[in-house]
C-alpha positions as CSV (number, residue, x, y, z in Angstrom):
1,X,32.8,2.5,25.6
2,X,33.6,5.7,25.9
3,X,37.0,8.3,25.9
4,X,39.1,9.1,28.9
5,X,41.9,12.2,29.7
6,X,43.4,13.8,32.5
7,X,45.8,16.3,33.1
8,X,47.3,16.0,36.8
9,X,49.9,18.9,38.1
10,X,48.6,21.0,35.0
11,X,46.8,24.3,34.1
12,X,43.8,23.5,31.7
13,X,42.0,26.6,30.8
14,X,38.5,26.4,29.3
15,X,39.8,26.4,25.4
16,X,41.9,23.6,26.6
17,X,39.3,21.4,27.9
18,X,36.9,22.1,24.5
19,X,39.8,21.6,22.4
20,X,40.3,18.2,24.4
21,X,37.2,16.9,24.4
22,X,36.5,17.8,20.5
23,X,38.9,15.1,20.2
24,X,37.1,13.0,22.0
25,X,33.7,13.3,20.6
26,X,33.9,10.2,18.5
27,X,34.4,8.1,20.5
28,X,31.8,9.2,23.0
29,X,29.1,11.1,20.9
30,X,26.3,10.4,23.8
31,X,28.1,13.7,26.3
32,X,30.8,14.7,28.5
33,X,32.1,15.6,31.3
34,X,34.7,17.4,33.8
35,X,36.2,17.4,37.1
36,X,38.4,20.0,37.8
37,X,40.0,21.3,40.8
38,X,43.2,23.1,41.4
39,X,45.8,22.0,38.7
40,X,44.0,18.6,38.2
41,X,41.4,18.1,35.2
42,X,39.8,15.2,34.2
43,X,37.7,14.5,31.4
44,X,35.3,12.4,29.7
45,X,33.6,11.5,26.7
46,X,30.5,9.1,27.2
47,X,29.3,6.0,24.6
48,X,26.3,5.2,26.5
49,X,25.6,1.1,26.9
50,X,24.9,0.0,30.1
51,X,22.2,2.3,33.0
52,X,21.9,5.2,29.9
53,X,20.7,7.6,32.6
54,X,22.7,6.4,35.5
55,X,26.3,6.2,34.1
56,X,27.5,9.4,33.8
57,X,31.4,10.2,35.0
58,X,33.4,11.9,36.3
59,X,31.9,9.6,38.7
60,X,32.5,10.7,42.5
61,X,32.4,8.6,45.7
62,X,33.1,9.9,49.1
63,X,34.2,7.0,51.8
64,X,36.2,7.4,55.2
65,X,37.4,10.6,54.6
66,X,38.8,10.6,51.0
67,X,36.4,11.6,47.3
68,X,37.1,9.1,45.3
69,X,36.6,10.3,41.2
70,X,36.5,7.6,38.5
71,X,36.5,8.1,34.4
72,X,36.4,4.7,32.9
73,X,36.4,3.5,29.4
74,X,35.9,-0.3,28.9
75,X,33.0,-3.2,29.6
76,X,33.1,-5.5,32.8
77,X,31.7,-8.6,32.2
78,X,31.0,-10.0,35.6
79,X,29.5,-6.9,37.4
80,X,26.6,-8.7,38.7
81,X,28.8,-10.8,40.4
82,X,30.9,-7.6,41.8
83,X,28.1,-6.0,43.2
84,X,26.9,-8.7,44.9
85,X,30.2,-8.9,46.5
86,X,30.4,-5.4,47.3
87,X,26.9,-5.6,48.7
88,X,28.0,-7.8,51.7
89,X,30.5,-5.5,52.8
90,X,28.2,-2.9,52.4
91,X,28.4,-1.1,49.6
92,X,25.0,0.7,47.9
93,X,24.6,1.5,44.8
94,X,22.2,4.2,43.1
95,X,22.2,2.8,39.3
96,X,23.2,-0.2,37.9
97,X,26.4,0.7,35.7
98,X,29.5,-1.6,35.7
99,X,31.5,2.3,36.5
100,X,29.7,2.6,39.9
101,X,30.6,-0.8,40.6
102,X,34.2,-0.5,39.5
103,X,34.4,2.4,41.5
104,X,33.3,0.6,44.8
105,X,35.7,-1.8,43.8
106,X,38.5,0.3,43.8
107,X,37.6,1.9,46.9
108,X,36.9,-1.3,48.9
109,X,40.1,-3.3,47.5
110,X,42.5,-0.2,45.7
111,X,44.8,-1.9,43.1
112,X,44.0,-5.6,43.5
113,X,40.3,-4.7,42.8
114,X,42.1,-5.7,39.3
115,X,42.8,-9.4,40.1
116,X,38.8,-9.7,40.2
117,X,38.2,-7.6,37.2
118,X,36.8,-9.8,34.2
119,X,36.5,-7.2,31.0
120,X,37.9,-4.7,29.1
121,X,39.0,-1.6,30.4
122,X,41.4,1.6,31.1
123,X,40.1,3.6,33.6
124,X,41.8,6.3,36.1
125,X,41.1,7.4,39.6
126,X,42.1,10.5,41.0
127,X,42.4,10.5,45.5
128,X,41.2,14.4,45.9
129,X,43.1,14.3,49.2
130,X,45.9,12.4,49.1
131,X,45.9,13.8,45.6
132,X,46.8,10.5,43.9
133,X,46.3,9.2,40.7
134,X,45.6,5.4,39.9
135,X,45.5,4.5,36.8
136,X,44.9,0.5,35.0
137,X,44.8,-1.0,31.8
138,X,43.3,-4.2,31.1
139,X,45.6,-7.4,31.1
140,X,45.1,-8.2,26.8
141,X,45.4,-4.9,25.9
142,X,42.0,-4.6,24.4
143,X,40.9,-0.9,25.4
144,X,43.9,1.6,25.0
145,X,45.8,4.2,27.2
146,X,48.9,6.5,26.4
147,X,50.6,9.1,29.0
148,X,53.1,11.7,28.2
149,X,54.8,13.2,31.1
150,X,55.7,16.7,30.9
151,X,56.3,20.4,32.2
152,X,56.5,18.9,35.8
153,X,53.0,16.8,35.4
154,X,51.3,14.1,33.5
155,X,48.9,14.0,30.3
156,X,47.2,11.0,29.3
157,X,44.3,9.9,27.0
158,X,42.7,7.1,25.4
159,X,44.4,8.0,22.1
160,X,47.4,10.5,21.5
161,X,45.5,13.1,19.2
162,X,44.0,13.8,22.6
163,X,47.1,14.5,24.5
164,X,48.6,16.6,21.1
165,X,45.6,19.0,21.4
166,X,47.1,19.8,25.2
167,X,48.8,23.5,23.7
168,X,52.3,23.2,25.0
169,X,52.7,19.7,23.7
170,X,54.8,19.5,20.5
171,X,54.0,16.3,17.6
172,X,58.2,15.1,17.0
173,X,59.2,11.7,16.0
174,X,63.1,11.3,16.2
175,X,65.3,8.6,15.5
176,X,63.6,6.3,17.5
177,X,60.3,6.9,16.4
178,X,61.3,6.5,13.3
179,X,62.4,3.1,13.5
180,X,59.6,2.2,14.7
181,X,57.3,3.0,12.0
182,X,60.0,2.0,9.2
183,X,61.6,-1.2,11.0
184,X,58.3,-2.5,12.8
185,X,55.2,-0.7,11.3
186,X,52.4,-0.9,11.7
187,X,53.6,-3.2,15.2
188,X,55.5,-0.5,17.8
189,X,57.3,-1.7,20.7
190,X,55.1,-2.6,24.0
191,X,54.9,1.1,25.7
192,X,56.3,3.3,23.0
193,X,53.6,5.6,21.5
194,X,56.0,6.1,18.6
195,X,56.0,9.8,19.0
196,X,58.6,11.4,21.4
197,X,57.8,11.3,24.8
198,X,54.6,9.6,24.3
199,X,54.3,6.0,26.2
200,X,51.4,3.7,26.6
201,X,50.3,2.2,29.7
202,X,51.2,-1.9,28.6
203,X,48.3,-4.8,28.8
204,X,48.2,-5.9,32.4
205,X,50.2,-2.6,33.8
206,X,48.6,0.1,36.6
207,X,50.6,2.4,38.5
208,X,50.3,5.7,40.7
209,X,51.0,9.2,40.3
210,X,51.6,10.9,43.0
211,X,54.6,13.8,43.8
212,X,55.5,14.0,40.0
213,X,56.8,10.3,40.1
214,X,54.4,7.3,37.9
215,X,55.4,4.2,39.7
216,X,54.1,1.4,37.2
217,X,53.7,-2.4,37.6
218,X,52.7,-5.6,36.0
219,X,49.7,-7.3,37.7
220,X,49.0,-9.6,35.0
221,X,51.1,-11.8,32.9
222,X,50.9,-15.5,31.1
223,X,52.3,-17.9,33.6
224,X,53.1,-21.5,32.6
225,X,51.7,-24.7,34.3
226,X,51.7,-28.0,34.0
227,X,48.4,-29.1,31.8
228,X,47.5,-32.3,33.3
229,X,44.1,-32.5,31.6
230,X,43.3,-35.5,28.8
231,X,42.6,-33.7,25.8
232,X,38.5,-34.6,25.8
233,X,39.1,-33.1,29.5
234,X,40.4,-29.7,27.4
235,X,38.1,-29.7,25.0
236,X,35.6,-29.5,27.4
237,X,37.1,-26.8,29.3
238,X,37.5,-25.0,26.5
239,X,34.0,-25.2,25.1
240,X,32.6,-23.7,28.6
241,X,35.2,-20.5,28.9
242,X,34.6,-19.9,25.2
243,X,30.8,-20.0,25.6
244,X,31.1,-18.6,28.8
245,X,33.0,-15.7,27.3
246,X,30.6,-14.7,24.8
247,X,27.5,-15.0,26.4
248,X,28.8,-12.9,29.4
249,X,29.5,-10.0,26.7
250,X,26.2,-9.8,25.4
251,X,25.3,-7.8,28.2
252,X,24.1,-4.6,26.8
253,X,21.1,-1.7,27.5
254,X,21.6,-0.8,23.3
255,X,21.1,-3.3,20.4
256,X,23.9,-5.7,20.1
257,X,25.3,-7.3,16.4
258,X,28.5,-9.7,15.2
259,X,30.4,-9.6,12.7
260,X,30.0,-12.4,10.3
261,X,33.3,-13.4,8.2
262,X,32.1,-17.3,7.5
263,X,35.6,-18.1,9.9
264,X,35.7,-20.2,12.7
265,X,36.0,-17.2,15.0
266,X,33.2,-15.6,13.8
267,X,31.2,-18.4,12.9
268,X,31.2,-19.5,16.5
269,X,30.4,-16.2,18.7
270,X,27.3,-15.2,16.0
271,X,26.0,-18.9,16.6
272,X,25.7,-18.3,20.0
273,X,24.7,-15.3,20.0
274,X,22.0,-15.7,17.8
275,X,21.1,-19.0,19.9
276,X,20.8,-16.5,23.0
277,X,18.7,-14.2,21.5
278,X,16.3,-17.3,19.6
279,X,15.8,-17.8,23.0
280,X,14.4,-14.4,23.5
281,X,12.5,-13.9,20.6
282,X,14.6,-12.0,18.6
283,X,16.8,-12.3,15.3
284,X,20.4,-11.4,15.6
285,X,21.8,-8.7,13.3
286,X,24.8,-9.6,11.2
287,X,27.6,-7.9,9.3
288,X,30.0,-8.6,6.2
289,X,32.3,-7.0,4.2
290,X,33.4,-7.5,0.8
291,X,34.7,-5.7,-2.4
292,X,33.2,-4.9,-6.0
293,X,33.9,-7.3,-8.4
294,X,35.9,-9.5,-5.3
295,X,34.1,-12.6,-7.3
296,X,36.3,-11.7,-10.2
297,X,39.5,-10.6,-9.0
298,X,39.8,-13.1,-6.0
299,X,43.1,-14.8,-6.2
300,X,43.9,-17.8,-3.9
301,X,47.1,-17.8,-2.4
302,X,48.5,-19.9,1.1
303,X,47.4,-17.2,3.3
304,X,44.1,-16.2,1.6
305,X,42.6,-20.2,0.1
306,X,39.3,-18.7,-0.6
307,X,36.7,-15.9,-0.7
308,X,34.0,-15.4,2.5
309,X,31.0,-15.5,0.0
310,X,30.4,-18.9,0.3
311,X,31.0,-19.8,4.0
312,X,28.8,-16.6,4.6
313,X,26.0,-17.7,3.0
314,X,26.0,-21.2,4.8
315,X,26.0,-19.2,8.3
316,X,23.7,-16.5,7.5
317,X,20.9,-20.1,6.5
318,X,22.3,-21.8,9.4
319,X,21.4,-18.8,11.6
320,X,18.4,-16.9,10.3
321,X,20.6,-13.8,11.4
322,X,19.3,-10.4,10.3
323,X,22.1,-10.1,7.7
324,X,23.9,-6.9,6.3
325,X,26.4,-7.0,3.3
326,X,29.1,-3.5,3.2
327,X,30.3,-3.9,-0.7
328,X,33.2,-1.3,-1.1
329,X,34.7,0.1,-4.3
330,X,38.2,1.0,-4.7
331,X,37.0,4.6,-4.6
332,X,35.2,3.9,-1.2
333,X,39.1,2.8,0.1
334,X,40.7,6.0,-1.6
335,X,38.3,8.0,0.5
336,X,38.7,6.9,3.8
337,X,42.7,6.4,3.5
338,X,42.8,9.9,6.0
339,X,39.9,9.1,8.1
340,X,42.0,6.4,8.7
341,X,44.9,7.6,9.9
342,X,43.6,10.2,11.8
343,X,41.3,7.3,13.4
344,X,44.1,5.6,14.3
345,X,46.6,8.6,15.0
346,X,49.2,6.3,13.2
347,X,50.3,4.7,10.5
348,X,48.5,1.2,10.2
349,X,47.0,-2.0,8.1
350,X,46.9,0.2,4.9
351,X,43.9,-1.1,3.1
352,X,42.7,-3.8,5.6
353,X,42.3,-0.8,8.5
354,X,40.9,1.8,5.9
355,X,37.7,-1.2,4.8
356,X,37.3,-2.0,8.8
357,X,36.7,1.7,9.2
358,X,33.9,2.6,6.5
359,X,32.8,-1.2,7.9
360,X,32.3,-0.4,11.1
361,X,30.3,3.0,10.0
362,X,27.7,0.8,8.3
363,X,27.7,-1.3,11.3
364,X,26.9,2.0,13.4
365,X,24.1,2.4,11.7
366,X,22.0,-0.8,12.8
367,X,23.9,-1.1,16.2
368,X,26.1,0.1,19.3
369,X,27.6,-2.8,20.4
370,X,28.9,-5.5,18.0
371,X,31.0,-8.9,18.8
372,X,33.9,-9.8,16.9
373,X,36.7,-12.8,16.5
374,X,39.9,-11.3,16.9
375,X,42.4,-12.8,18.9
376,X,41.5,-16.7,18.3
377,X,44.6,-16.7,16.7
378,X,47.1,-15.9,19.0
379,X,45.8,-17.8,22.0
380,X,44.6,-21.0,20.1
381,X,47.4,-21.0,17.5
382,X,45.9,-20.4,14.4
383,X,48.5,-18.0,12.0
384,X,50.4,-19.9,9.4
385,X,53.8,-19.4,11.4
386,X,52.7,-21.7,14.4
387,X,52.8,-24.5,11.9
388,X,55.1,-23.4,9.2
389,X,58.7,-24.7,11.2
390,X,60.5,-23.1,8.4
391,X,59.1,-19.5,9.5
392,X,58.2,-20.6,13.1
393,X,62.1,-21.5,14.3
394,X,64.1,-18.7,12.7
395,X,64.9,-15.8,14.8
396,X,62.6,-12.7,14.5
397,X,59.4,-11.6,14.2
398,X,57.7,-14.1,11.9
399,X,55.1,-11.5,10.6
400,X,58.1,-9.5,9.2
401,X,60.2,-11.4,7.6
402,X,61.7,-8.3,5.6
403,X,64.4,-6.6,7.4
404,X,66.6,-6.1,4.5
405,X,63.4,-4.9,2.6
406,X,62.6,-2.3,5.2
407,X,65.8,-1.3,6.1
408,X,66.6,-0.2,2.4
409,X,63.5,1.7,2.7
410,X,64.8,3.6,5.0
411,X,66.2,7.5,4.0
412,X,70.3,8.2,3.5
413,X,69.9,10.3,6.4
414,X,68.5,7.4,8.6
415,X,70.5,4.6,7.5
416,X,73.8,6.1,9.6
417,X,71.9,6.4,12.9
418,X,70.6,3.1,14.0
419,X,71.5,-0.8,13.6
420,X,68.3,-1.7,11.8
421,X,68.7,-5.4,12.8
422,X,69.5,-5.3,15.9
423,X,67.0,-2.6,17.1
424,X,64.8,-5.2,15.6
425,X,66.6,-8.3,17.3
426,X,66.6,-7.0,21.0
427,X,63.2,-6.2,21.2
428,X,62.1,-10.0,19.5
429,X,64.7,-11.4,21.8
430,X,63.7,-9.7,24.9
431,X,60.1,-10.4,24.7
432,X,60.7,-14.6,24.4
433,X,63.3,-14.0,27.2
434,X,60.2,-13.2,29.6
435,X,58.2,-15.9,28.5
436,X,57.7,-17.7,31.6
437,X,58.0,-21.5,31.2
438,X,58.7,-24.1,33.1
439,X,62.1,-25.5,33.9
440,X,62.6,-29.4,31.9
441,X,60.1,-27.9,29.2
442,X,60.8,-29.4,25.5
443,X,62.3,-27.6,23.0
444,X,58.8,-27.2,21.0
445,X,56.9,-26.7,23.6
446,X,59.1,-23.7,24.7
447,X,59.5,-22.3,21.7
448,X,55.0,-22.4,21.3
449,X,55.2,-20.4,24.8
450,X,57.7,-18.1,23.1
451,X,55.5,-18.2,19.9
452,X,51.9,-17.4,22.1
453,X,54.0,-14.3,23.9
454,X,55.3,-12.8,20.8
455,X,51.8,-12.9,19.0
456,X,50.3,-11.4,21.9
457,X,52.0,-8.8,22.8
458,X,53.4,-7.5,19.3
459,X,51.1,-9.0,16.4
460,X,47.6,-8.9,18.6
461,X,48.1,-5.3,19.9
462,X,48.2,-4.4,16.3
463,X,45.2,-6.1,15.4
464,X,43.4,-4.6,18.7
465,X,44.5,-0.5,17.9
466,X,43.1,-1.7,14.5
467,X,40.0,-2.7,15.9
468,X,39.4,-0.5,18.4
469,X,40.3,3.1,16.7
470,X,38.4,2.7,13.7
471,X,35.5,1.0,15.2
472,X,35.9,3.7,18.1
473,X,35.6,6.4,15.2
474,X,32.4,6.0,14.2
475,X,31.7,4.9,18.1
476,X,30.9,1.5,17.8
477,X,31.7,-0.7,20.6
478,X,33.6,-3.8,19.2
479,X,33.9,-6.5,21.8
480,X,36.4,-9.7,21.6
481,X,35.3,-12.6,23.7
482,X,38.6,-14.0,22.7
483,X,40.3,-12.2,24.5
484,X,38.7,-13.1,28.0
485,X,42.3,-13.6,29.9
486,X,40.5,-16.5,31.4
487,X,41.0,-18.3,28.1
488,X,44.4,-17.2,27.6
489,X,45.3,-18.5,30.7
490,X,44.2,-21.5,30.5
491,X,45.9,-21.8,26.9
492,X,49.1,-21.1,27.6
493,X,49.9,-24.2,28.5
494,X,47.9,-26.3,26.8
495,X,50.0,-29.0,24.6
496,X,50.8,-27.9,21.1
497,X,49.6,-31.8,20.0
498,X,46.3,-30.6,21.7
499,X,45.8,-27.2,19.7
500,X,47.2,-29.2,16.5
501,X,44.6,-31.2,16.8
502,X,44.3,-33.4,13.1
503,X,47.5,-31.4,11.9
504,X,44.6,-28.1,11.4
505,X,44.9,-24.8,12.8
506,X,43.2,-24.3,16.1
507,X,42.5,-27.6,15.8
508,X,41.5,-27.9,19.3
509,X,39.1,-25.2,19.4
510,X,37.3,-26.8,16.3
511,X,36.6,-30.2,18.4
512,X,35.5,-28.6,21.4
513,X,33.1,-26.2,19.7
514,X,32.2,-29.3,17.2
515,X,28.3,-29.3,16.6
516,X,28.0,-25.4,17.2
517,X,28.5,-24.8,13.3
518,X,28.1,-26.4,10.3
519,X,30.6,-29.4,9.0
520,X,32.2,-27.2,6.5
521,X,32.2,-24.0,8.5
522,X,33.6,-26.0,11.1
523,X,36.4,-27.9,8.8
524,X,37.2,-24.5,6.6
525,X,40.8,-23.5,6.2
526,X,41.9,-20.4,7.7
527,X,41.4,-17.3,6.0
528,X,42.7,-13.9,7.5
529,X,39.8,-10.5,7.3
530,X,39.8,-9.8,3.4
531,X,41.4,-7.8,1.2
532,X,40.9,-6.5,-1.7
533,X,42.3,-7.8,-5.4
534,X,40.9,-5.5,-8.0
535,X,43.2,-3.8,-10.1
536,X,42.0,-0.6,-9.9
537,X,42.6,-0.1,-6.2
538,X,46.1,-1.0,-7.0
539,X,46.0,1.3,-9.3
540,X,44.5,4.4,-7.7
541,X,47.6,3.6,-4.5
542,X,50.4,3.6,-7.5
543,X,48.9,7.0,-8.7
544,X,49.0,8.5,-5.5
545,X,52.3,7.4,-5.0
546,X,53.7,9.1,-8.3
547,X,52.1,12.0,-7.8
548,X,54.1,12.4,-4.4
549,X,57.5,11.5,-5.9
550,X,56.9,14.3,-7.8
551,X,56.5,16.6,-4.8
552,X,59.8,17.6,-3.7
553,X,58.3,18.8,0.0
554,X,56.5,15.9,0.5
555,X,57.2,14.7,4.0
556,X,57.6,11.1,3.3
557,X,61.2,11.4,1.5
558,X,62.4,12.7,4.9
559,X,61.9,8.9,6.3
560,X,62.0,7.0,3.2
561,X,64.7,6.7,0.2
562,X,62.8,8.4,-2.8
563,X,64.0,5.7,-5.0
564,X,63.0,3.3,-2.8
565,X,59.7,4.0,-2.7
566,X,59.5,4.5,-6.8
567,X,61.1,1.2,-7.1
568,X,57.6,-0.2,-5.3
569,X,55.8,0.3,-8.5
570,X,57.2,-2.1,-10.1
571,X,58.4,-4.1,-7.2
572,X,56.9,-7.6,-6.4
573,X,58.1,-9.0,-3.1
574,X,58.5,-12.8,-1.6
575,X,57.2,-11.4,1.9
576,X,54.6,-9.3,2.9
577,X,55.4,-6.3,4.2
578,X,53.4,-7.1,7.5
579,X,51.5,-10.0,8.6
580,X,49.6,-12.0,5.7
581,X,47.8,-9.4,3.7
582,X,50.1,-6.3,3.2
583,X,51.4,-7.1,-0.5
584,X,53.2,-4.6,-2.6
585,X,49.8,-2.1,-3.1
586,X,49.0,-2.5,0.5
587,X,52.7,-1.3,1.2
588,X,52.4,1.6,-1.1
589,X,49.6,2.2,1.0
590,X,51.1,2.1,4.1
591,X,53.7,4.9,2.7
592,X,50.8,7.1,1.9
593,X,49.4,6.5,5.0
594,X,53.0,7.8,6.7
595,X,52.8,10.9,4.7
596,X,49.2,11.8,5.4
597,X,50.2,10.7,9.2
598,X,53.1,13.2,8.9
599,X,51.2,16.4,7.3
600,X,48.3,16.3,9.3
601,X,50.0,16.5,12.6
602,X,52.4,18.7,11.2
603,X,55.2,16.3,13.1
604,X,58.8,17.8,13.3
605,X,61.6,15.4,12.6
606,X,64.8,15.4,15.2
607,X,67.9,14.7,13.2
């Protein structure tokens, strides 16, 4: 993995292009590199994985006439197979690194090179004489790309402290932006980057630049079909793209770990992956998290049934993984809170990003390349709100059920400027009116379709900036086999009584995978990526909190009602503020997280 930028139709002196690439460094610590000619820069930061020595970029290829130039950031997973292809019309290739192949790709089949693509990626080429720019995200979202257009031209980066550090760029949130972080935080709206005149190239989108005009279209969306499969025919399918999935991203030239969480997700991907590896002699590494004292604090409730510990243990026998335990303190979350919004570049999870982050820096470590389970939930339906019907059939997004909670968050001079439930309403409505499903479809069954879209592309793009900027930080390489789009195809219109299978989340997913895990691995109920309970992290959030209600310039109060916020410290609310976890201390959190986000990138407010 690595960092991408480019500035097309713009100057970029030399302090420019060392500011740029400074914020860049983490997520490609392993070099960098430049192509620049005339008023077009590009630039690149390098995580070295695949052909160490042969993968540099700017990559260049010249080819009937036009130099093609390539920076790429992202993992293909069937590049043997590309290059095999390629091979028989020709192509040669000097290395054997997924970028040259991508590259040979793109100039053998330009834009529809993506319909063969299987991975993650965001990449852009640059046309040195026809002096167009291509640029392609990858169709889950997984690997992330924003683009600001301005002063005639066109920035864009992997993540937006890179296109801030551009001089003549200006950090200002207005009304809009706003909203977005009050109404919908940590989830923005597909596209918006939240900051004015920021926008962010959407899952499945490419486009060219060319003549100061960004034409952009979708090449990849879910599209319904009728599932004519018995459900032992499913199951089947489903345990060979799920295995499939993981083993093709394995591939690696560094060592290569999982995640370990004692969940079905994770459960799964380690046990083939360590069964891969048994095969080769070698011991797979493996990584928890937990908290200080969890054993005492833990408190069961209908999103969180139990503690890891146990299940953890079971796996870690099961598997004679090499195992690693990260234990934080309170303290340990206090510390990171900035990292993690600089990380991130926004507001986020609170608590749940800030342990991910010093997680994934204890990963880094042991390893370069780790696996992970995100995403199981969206496509296989495993959240609470598939099955809840009291949460499922209202209007709205059902990780936020808290509009009148947010909205009286919300500072006197916001409250006047925007229609708090319906900015929220039009963007819920719009995305289940593009749901593609089939005419004669039942009313269930639609609104599962409509369910599937809204978790992927608002609550799973939350989860994936998660993942990827503050693994990205401390450049680890966190890949989701998940998130193959092969699966989610093929998921999308898969029965609901199939994926209920036994009246259990991801039901279906649990009978084809059956023998893979333990029983009661297998069998165990749900339980989202931890949090912590102890007192004293509550605590240390509430403190903070008082000490900036005290601090008549803090830059908070300009968003949020003073009041408001004080009234959180005593406040105990029937909704979360976001998804499962984000409880009153976790929302404090998020505020704090909002200042810090505010006074570090010294953002001016527009109205």
């Amino acid at each position: 993995m690595c960092a991408i930028s480019g500035m097309i139709g713009l100057p970029c002196a030399e302090q420019t292009k060392k500011k740029m690439l400074s914020t860049m460094h983490h997520r490609g610590p392993d070099g960098n590199g430049c192509y620049q000619k005339e008023d077009t820069t590009l630039l690149h930061a390098r995580l070295a994985v695949i052909d160490l020595d042969g993968g540099r970029q700017p990559m260049a290829y010249s080819c009937n006439g036009e130099t093609y130039i390539i920076i790429y950031n992202g993992e293909l997973y069937n590049t043997d197979e590309l290059r095999r292809e390629l091979g028989r019309l020709g192509h040669e290739f000097a290395g054997h690194s997924d970028t040259e192949v991508l590259l040979h790709a793109y100039v053998q089949w330009k834009e529809s090179c993506l319909d063969r693509l299987n991975g993650i990626f965001a990449f852009a080429v640059w046309e040195e004489n026809a002096k167009r720019l291509f640029l392609a995200r990858d169709r889950m979202g997984v690997k992330p790309l924003f683009f600001k257009k301005h002063q005639g031209g066109l920035l864009f980066a992997s993540e937006l402290k890179t296109i801030l550090a551009y001089p003549t760029v200006r950090a200002e949130l207005d009304v809009q932006g706003a909203a977005e972080i009050l109404l919908l935080g940590p989830g923005r709206t597909p596209g918006c980057g939240v900051l004015r005149g920021m926008e962010e190239l959407e899952p499945g989108c490419c486009g060219y630049y060319v003549n100061q005009q960004l034409q952009i279209r979708r090449y990849w969306k879910l599209k319904d079909r009728e599932h004519r499969e018995s459900f032992e025919e499913t199951a089947e399918t489903v345990r060979a793209l799920v295995g499939d999935a993981i083993k093709r991203q394995m591939v690696s030239d560094v060592p290569v770990g999982a995640f370990l969480s004692g969940g079905l997700d994770s459960s799964l991907i380690c046990a083939i992956c360590a069964d891969v590896l048994k095969g080769q002699g070698k011991r797979l590494p493996t990584f928890s998290v937990d908290y200080v004292d969890n054993d005492r604090y833990f408190v069961p409730s209908k999103f969180q049934p139990n503690s890891d510990g146990h299940y953890i243990s079971i796996m870690q026998k099961a598997l004679d993984s090499d195992h690693h335990w990260c234990v934080l303190s309170p303290q340990d979350l206090m510390d990171a809170l900035e990292d993690s919004v600089i990380a991130r570049d926004l507001p986020g999870m609170a608590d749940v990003d800030i342990s991910l982050l010093a997680f994934c820096r204890k990963i880094k470590e042991n390893v370069t390349v780790a696996l992970s389970g995100e995403c199981a939930d969206e496509i296989f339906g495993g959240y609470p709100w598939y099955r809840d019907a009291q949460i499922r059939d209202q209007e709205g997004f059902p990780w936020s059920q808290n509009i009148r909670q947010r909205q009286g968050m919300m500072a006197h001079s916001l409250r006047g400027k925007l229609d708090g439930k319906e900015y929220v309403y039009q963007r819920y409505k719009k995305t289940c009116d593009l749901s593609d499903i089939l005419p004669g479809t039942s009313p269930q069954e639609t609104r599962m379709r409509q369910m599937v879209n809204l978790n992927q592309q608002w609550f799973m793009q939350t989860l994936l900036d998660r993942k990827d900027r503050m693994s990205m930080y401390s450049a680890l390489e966190v890949r989701v086999p998940f998130c193959d789009h092969r699966i989610a195809e093929y998921l999308y219109g898969v029965p609901w009584a199939y994926k209920d299978y036994r009246g259990k989340e991801k039901g279906l997913l649990r009978y084809a995978m059956t023998g893979f895990l333990p029983e009661a691995v297998l069998w165990r109920k749900k339980s989202p990526y931890p949090k912590t309970f102890d007192p004293l992290y509550s605590k240390a959030v509430s403190t903070k909190l008082e000490a900036l209600l005290e601090d008549k310039d803090a830059p908070l109060f300009h968003l949020v009602d003073r009041q408001a916020a004080r009234d959180l410290l005593t406040a105990e609310y029937a909704w979360p503020w976001y998804g499962q976890l984000m409880k009153v201390p976790q929302t404090i959190c998020y505020l704090l997280q909002v200042d810090t986000w505010l006074r570090i990138n010294h953002i001016d407010l527009l109205w």
